[in-house]
TORPADREN-488833 format. One record per residue (C-alpha): chain; residue number from 0; residue in three letters; x, y, z. Coordinates in steps of 0.5 Angstrom, whole numbers. Layout:
% TORPADREN-488833
> mol seq type east north up
> A NUM ALA X Y Z
...
***
This chain:
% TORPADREN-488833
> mol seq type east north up
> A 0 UNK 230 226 190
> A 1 UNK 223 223 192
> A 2 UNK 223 219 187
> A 3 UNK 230 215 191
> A 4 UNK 224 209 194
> A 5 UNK 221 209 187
> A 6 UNK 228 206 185
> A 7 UNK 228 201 189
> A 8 UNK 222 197 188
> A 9 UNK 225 198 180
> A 10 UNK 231 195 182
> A 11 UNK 228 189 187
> A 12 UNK 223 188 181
> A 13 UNK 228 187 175
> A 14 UNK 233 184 179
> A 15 UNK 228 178 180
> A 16 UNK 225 178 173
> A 17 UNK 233 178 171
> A 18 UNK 234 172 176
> A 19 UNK 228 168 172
> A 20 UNK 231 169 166
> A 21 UNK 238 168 167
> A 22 UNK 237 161 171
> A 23 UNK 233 160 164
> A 24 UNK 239 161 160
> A 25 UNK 244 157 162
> A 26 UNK 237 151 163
> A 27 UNK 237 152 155
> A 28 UNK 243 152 154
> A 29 UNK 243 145 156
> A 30 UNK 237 144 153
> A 31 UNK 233 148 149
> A 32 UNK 226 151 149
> A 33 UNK 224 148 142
> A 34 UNK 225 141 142
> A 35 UNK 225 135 139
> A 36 UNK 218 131 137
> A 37 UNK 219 125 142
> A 38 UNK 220 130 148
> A 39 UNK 215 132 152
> A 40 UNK 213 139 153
> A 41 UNK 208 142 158
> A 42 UNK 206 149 154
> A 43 UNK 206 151 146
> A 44 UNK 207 159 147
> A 45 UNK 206 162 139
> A 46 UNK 208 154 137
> A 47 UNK 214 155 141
> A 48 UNK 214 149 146
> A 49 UNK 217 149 153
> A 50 UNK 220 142 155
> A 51 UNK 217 139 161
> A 52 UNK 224 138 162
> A 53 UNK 227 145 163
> A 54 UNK 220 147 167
> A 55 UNK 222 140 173
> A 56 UNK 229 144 173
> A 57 UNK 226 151 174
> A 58 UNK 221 148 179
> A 59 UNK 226 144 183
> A 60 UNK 231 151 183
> A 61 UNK 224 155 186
> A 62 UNK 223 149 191
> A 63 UNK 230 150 194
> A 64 UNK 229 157 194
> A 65 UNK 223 157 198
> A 66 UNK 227 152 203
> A 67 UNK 232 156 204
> A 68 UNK 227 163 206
> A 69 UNK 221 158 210
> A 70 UNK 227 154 214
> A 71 UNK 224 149 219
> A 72 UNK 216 151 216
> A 73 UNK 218 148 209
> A 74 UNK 215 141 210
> A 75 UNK 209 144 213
> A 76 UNK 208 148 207
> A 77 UNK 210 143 201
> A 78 UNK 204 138 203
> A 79 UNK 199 144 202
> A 80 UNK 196 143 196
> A 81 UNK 195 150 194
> A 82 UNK 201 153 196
> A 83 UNK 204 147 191
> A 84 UNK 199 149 186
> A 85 UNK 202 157 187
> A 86 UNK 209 154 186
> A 87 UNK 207 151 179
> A 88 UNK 203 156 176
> A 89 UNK 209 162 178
> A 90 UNK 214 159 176
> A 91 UNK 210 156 169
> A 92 UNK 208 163 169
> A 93 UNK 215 166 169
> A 94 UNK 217 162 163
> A 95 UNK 212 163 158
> A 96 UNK 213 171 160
> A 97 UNK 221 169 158
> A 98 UNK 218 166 151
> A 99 UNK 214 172 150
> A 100 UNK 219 176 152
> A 101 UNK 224 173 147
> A 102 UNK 220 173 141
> A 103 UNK 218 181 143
> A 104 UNK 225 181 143
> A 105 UNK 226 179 136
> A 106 UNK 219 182 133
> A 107 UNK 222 190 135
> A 108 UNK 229 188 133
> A 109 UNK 233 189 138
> A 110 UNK 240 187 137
> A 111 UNK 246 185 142
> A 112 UNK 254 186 140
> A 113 UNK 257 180 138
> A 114 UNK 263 182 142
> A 115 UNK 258 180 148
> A 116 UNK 256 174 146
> A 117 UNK 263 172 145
> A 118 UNK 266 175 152
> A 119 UNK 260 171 155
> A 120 UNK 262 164 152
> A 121 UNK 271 165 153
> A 122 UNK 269 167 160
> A 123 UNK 264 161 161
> A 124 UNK 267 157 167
> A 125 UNK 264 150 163
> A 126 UNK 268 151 157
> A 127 UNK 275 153 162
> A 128 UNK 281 149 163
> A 129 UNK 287 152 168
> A 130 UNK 282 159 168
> A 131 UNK 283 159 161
> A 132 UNK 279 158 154
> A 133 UNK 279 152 152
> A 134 UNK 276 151 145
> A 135 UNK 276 142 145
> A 136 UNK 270 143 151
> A 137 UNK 267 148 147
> A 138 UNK 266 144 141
> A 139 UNK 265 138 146
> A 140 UNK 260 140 150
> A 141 UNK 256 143 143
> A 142 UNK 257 136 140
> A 143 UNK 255 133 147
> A 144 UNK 248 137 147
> A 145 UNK 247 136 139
> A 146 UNK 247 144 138
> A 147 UNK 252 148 132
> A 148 UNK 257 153 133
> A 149 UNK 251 158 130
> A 150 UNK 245 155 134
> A 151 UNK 248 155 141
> A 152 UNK 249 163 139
> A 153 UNK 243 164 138
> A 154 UNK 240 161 145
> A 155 UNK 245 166 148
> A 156 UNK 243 172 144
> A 157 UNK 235 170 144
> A 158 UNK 237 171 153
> A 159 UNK 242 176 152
> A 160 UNK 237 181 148
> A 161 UNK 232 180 153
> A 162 UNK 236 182 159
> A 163 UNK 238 188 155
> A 164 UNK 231 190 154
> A 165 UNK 228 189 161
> A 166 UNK 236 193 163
> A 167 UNK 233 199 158
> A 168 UNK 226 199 161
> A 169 UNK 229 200 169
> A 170 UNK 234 204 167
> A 171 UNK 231 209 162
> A 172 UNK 225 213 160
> A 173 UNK 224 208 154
> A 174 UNK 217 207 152
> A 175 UNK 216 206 145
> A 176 UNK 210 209 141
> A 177 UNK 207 202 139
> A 178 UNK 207 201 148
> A 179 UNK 205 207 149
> A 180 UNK 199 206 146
> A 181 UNK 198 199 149
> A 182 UNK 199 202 155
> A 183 UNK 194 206 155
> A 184 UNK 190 202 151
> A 185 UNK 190 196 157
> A 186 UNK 189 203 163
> A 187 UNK 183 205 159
> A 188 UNK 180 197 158
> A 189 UNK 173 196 162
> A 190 UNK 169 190 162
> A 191 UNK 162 189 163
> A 192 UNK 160 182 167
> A 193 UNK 153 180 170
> A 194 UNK 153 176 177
> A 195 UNK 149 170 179
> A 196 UNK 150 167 186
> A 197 UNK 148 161 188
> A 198 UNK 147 160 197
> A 199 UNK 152 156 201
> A 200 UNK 147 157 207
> A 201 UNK 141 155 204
> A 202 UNK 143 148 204
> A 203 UNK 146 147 210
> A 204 UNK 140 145 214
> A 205 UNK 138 140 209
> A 206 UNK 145 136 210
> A 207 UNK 145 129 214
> A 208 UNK 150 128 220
> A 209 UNK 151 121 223
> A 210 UNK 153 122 231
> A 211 UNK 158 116 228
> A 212 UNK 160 121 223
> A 213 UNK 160 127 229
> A 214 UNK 164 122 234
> A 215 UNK 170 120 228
> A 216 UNK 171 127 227
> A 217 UNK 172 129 235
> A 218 UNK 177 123 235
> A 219 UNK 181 125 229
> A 220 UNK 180 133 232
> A 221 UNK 182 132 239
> A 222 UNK 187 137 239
> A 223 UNK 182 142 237
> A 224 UNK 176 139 243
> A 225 UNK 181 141 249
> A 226 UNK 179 147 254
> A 227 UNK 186 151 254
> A 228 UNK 190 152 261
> A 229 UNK 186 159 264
> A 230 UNK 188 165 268
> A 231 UNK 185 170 273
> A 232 UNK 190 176 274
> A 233 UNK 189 181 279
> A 234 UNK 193 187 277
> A 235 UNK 194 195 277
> A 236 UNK 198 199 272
> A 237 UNK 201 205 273
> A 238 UNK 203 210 269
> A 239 UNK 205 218 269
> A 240 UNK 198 220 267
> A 241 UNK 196 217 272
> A 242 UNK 198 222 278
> A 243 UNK 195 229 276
> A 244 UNK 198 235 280
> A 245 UNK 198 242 280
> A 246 UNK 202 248 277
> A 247 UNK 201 256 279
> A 248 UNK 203 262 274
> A 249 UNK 209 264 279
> A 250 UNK 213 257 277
> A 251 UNK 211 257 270
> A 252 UNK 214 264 268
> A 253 UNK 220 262 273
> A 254 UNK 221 256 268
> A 255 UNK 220 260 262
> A 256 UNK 227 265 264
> A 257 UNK 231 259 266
> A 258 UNK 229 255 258
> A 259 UNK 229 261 255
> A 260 UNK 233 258 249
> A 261 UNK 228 251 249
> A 262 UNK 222 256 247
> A 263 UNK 226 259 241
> A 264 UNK 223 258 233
> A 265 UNK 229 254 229
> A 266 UNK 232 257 222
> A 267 UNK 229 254 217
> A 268 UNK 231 254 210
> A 269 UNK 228 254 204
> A 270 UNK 231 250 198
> A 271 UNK 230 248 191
> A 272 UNK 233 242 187
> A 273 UNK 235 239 180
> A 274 UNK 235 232 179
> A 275 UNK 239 230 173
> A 276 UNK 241 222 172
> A 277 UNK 248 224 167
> A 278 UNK 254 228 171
> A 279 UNK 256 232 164
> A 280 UNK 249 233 163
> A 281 UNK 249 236 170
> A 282 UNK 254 239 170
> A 283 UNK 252 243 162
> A 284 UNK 246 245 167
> A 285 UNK 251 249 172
> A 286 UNK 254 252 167
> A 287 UNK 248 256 164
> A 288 UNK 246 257 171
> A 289 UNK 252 261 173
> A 290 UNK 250 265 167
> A 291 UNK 243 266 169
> A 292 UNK 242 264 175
> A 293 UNK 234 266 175
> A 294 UNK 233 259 171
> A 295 UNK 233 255 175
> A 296 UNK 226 255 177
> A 297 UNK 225 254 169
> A 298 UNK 231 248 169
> A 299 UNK 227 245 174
> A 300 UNK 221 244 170
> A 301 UNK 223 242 163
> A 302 UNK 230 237 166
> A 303 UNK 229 235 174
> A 304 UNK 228 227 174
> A 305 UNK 225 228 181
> A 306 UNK 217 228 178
> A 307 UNK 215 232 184
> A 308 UNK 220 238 185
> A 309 UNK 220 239 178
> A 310 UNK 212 240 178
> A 311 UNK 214 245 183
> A 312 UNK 220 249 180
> A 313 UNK 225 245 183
> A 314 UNK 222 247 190
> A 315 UNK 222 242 196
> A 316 UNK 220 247 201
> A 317 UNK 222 248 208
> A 318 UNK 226 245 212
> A 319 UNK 228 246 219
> A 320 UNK 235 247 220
> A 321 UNK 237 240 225
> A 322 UNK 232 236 219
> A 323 UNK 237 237 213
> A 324 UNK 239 232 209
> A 325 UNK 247 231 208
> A 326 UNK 246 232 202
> A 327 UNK 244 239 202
> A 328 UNK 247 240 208
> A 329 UNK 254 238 205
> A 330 UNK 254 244 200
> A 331 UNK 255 249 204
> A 332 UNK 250 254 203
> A 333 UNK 249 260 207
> A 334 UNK 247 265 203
> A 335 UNK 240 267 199
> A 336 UNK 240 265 192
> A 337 UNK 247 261 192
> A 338 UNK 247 255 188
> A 339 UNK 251 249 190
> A 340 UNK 256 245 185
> A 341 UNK 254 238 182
> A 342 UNK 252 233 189
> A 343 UNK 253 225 188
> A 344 UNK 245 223 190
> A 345 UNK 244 216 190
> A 346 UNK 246 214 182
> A 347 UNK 244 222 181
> A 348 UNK 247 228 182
> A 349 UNK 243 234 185
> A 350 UNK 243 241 184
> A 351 UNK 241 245 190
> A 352 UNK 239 252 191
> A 353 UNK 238 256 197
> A 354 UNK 232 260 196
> A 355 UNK 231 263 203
> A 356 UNK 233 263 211
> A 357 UNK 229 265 217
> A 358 UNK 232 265 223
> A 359 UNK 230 263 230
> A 360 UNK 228 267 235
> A 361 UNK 225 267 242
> A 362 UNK 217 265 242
> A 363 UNK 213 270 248
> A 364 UNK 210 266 254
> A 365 UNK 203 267 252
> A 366 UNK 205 262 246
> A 367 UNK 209 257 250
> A 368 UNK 205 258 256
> A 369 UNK 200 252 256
> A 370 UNK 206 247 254
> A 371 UNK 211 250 260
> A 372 UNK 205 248 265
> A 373 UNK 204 241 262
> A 374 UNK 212 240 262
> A 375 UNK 212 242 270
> A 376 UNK 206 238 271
> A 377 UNK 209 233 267
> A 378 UNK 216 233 272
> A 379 UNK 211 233 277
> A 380 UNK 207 227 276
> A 381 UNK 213 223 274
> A 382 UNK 217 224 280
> A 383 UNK 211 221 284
> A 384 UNK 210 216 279
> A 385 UNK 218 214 281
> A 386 UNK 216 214 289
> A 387 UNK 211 210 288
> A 388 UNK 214 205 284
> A 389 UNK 221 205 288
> A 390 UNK 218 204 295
> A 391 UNK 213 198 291
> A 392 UNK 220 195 289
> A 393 UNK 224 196 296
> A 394 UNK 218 192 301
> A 395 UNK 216 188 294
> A 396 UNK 222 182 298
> A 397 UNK 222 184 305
> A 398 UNK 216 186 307
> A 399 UNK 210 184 300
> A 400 UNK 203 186 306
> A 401 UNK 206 193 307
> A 402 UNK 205 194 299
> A 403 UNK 197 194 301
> A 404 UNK 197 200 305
> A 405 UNK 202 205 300
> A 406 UNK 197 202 295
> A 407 UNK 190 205 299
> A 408 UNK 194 211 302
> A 409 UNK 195 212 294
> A 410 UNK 189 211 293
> A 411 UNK 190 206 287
> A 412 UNK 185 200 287
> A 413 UNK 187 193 284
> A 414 UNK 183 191 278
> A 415 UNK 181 183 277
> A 416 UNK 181 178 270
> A 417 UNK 175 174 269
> A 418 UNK 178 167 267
> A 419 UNK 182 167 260
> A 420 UNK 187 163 257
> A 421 UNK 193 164 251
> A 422 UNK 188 166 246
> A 423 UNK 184 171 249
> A 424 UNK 189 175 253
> A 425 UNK 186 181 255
> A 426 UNK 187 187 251
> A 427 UNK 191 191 257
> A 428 UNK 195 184 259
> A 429 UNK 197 182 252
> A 430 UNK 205 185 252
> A 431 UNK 210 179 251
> A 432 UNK 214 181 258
> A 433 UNK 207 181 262
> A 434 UNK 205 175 258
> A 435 UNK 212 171 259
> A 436 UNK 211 172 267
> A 437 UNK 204 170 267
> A 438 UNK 205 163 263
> A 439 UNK 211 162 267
> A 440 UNK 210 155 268
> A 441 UNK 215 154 275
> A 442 UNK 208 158 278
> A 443 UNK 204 152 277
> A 444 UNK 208 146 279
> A 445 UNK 205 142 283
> A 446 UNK 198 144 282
> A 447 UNK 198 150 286
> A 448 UNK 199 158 284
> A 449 UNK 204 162 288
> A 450 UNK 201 168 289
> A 451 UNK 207 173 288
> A 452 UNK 207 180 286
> A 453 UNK 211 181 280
> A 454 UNK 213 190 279
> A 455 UNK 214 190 272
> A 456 UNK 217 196 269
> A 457 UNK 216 198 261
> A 458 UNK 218 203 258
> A 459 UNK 215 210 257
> A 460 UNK 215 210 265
> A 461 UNK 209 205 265
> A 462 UNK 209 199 270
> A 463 UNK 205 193 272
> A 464 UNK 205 190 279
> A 465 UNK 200 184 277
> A 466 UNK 199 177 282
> A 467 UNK 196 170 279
> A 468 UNK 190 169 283
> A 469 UNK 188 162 280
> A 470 UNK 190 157 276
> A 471 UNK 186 151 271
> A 472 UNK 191 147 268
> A 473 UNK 188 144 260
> A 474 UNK 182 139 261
> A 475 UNK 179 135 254
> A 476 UNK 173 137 252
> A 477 UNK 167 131 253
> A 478 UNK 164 129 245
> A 479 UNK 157 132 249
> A 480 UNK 160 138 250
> A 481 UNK 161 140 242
> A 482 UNK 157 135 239
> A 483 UNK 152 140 236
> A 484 UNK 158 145 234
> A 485 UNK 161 139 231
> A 486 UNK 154 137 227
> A 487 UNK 154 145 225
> A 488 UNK 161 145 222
> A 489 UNK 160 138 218
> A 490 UNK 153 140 216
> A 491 UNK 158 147 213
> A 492 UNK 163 143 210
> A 493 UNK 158 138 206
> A 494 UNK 153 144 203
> A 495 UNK 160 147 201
> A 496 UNK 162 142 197
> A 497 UNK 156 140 195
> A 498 UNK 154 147 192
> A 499 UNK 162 147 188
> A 500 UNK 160 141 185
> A 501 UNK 153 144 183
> A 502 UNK 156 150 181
> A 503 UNK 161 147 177
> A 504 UNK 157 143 173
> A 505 UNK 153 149 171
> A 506 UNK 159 153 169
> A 507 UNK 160 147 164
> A 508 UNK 154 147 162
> A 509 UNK 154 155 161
> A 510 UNK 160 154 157
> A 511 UNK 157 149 152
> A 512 UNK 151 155 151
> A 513 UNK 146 151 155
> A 514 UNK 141 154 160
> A 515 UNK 137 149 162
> A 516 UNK 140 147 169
> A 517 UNK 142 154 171
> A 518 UNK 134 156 170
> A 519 UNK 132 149 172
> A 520 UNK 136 152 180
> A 521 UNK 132 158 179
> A 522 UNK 138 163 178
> A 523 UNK 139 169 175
> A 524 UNK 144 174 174
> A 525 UNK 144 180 176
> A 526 UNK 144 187 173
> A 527 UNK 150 189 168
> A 528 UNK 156 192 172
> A 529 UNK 162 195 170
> A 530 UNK 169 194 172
> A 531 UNK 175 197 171
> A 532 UNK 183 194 171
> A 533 UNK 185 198 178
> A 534 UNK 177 197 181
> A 535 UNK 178 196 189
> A 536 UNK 175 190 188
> A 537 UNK 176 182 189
> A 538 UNK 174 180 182
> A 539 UNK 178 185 179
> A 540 UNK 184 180 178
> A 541 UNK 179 174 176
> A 542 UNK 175 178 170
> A 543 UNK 181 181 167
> A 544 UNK 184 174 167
> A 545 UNK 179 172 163
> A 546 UNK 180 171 155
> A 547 UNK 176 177 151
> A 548 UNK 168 174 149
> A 549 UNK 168 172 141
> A 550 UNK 163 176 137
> A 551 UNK 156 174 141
> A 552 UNK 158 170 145
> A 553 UNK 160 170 154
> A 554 UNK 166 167 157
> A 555 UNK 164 164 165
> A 556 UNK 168 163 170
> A 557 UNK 167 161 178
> A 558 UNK 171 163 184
> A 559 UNK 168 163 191
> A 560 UNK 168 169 195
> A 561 UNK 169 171 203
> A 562 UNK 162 168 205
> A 563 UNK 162 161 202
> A 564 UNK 157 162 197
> A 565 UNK 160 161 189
> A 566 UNK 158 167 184
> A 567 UNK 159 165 177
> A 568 UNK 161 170 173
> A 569 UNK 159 172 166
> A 570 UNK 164 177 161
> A 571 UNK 159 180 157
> A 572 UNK 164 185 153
> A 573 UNK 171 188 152
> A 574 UNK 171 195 151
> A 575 UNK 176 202 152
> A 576 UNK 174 208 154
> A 577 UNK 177 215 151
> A 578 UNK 183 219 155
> A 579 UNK 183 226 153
> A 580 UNK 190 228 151
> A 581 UNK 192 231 158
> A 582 UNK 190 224 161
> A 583 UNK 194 221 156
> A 584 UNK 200 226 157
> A 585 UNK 200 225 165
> A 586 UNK 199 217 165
> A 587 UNK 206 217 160
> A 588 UNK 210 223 164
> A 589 UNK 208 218 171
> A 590 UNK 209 211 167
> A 591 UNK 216 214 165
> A 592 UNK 218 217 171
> A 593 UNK 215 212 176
> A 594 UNK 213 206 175
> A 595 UNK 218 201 171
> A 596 UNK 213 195 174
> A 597 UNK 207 198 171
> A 598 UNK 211 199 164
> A 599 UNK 214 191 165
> A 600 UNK 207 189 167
> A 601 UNK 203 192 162
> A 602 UNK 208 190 156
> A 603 UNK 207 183 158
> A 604 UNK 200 183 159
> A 605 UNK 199 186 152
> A 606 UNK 204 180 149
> A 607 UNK 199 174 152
> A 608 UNK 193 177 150
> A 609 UNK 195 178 142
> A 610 UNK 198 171 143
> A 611 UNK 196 164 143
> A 612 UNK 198 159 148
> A 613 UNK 195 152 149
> A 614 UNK 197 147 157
> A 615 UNK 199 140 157
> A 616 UNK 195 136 161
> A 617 UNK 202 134 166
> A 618 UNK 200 128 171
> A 619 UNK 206 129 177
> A 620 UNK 212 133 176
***
């Protein structure tokens, strides 16, 4: 039963795993992964090549995709040349994992029935004429794609095979022993790095600005050089807390008698479950509890699929009787100790057993006694809040100058804004029915402010009663104004490129084993540091991508981090630590239950780092 969200992540993920790898199937049924010499290819993947054709098609198919989900802000994010870069890798990335899949596929043997190959191809809508199997276009399209009966066969069997071993892993435990180890192997894994920073800062001084380059950017930035409309605001918030008031004892114990039922404790019961995924297997285990009933708790522990109530004997605690679950609550349970029959839950069944009951019964006044009075004084501040806000409302039209004086006679004073505009909302006033009449741009035609008070009523009895005092309407900025700020930020873009380039260039010579201008630009790398697969850290992601160092030598990289400085990376050394049996067996028992994601991934991982796979250089798509 814990485990239902779990489940869904599980679905969400091999649907979209499922969703890449049939779309490639019926793009390599056209034209397949392994191609002719004269074809261009952009990845070779275990000397298996991926045709630069397949990888357009998977492209364009993502690209309609993202139209479909970003709408109107499509063309904004195509022109980004990140978010086209992202694209490119996602979707090169999902096409190596559907190679790597397939020859894992083969390598552990994994076999299909032929009668689904055959069910595919008769039910394929290319090869039907009058809604019937049609072998002419059968033949005709295998000719036309330059494949034989046996080859198209095996394109349709390599997919198949593959769907079928994600299937398995979604909808079972299924780890192989070999995987177990590997998985174990890759959350075990740490890697030892050390660190050089090379300084943005520490340049930017030394770069030179013209005022002609300072004015060319405040002309092609002018919609960033523009003071923004402005607003002052006189406001007063009312809410209930704001009207304190009094309650005696004689007016609490009067409530008490009257709300006697109100201070009652509810029933609650206490249940247990087993959560089993197979009907007959559920209701085997009903069978052997109505034999012995006492064990249940036993059952729990060795066949329960809910990985934390199983932990427990099947125990999910306490629970007040209006929170109960429909599920439970439809089994009818009344009496300590009964078992429920076999109850449909989300592709599973339940066994539930209702261990105890604890009715409800009446709490003494000393136990309710302060929330009672806070209950009165709350009826009471609610009823002056509503007097005040009614009688504001009735004289709001009529008669605006009267609200001054039943404002004084409350003794509520006005607060006042300093000026602020769209982007600086004062936190109190950044609520979008305050904000709405505030930017309302009727009240300020004609370059003057109305100054009418609007009462607005929120909810949880809170309301605002706010007047624009003054107004500024947008004004352009003179290049004098921001000119110093200009140069600080041109100063800041042009040390940023200059110390990427510097970087670059001393990474590149780093991987040629070549340290003069790394000391030459007296840097130096830090202490050794250890870094683990699931670390909270930025770089994680970055030093486990890196390839393992061969023997006696170190692998670089570079990536700039949140203050603009660039850290070159060094990857010392690959090694694993040992788990203890225990930790092994939880990890395992987690991974089974749990996490089909983790499994998935952890797979993938192990595959691309025992493999070989080389990128074609591709100058436009």
């Amino acid at each position: 039963m814990t485990k239902y969200l779990k489940s869904r992540l599980n679905r969400i993920i091999v649907k979209c795993i499922l969703g890449i790898i049939i779309l490639s199937l019926i793009l390599s049924t056209m034209n397949s992964y392994v191609n002719k010499d004269s074809e261009k290819y952009i990845a070779t993947v275990n000397g298996e090549k991926i045709s630069f054709n397949i990888f357009k098609k998977m492209y364009f198919v993502e690209r309609e995709k993202q139209k479909k989900i970003l709408g109107k802000n499509f063309l904004k994010f195509s022109l980004n040349k990140k978010f086209t870069k992202d694209t490119y890798n996602y979707v090169l990335s999902q096409l190596i994992n559907n190679v790597l899949l397939e020859q894992y596929v083969k390598k552990i043997h994994l076999q299909v029935n032929d009668n689904e190959i055959k069910k595919i191809i008769l039910s394929s809508p290319i090869f039907q004429k009058n809604n019937r199997f049609n072998k002419e276009k059968y033949f005709h399209y295998l000719t036309s794609m330059n494949l034989t009966n046996d080859q198209y066969i095996n394109i349709i069997k390599k997919k198949i095979n593959t769907k079928n071993l994600i299937h398995t892993i979604a909808n079972s435990n299924f780890i192989l022993e070999n995987e177990e180890k590997n998985i174990i192997k890759l959350l075990s894994q740490k890697r030892i790095i050390k660190k050089s920073i090379i300084k943005t800062n520490s340049i930017i001084d030394k770069q030179n600005i013209t005022d002609v380059e300072a004015q060319n950017y405040f002309y092609k930035n002018k919609d960033n050089f523009y003071i923004p409309e402005q607003f002052k605001i006189s406001f007063i918030q009312f809410k209930v807390d704001t009207f304190k008031t009094n309650c005696k004892n004689e007016e609490i114990y009067e409530w008490y008698l009257k709300n006697i039922k109100q201070y009652s404790t509810k029933e609650k019961r206490k249940y247990s479950i087993i959560q089993i995924k197979n009907k007959n297997e559920a209701l085997s285990i009903l069978s052997q509890l109505h034999n012995t009933p006492k064990d249940f708790s036993n059952i729990a522990k060795k066949k329960s699929t809910d990985p934390i109530s199983s932990k427990k004997g099947g125990d999910i605690g306490w629970i007040s009787i209006d929170l109960i679950p429909n599920e439970i609550k439809n089994a009818n349970l009344n009496q300590k100790n009964q078992i429920s029959n076999v109850v449909p839950f989300r592709n599973e069944f339940l066994i539930i057993k209702l261990n105890e009951i604890e009715v409800g019964k009446p709490k003494k006044i000393y136990e309710v006694f302060d929330i009672i009075k806070k209950e009165i004084q709350n009826k009471k501040s609610l009823n002056l809040y509503n007097k005040l806000k009614n009688e504001i409302s009735n004289n709001l039209k009529t008669n605006p100058d009267k609200i001054t004086l039943i404002l004084q006679k409350s003794n509520i004073a006005t607060q006042e804004t300093d000026w602020f505009d769209k982007k600086s909302i004062p936190k109190i006033l950044n609520i979008p029915i305050l904000t709405k009449v505030i930017f309302n741009k009727e009240l300020f035609k004609n370059n003057t402010t109305k100054p009418r008070l609007h009462l607005i009523n929120l909810k949880n009895h809170q309301s605002f009663l706010i007047k624009i005092k003054d107004f500024r309407h947008k004004k352009m900025q003179n290049f004098e104004d921001v000119k110093i700020n200009i140069i600080k930020k041109l100063k800041f873009i042009k040390a940023i490129k200059e110390t990427r380039q510097k970087s670059e260039k001393i990474v590149d010579e780093l991987k040629k084993e070549r340290t003069n201008l790394f000391h030459k630009s007296n840097l130096y790398f830090t202490d050794p540091e250890i870094i683990s697969r699931y670390d909270q850290n930025p770089i994680t992601s970055i030093v486990f991508s890196l390839p393992h160092p061969q023997e006696g030598k170190k692998i670089y990289t570079l990536y700039q981090d949140k203050n603009k400085d660039f850290i070159i990376i060094s990857l010392e050394k690959v090694y694993n630590t040992n788990f203890s049996q225990r930790e092994k067996n939880v990890i395992i028992e987690y991974l089974e239950k749990n996490n089909t994601e983790i499994i998935f991934n952890s797979i993938l991982k192990d595959i691309r780092e025992k493999s070989i796979i080389t990128y074609e250089k591709i100058e436009k798509i």
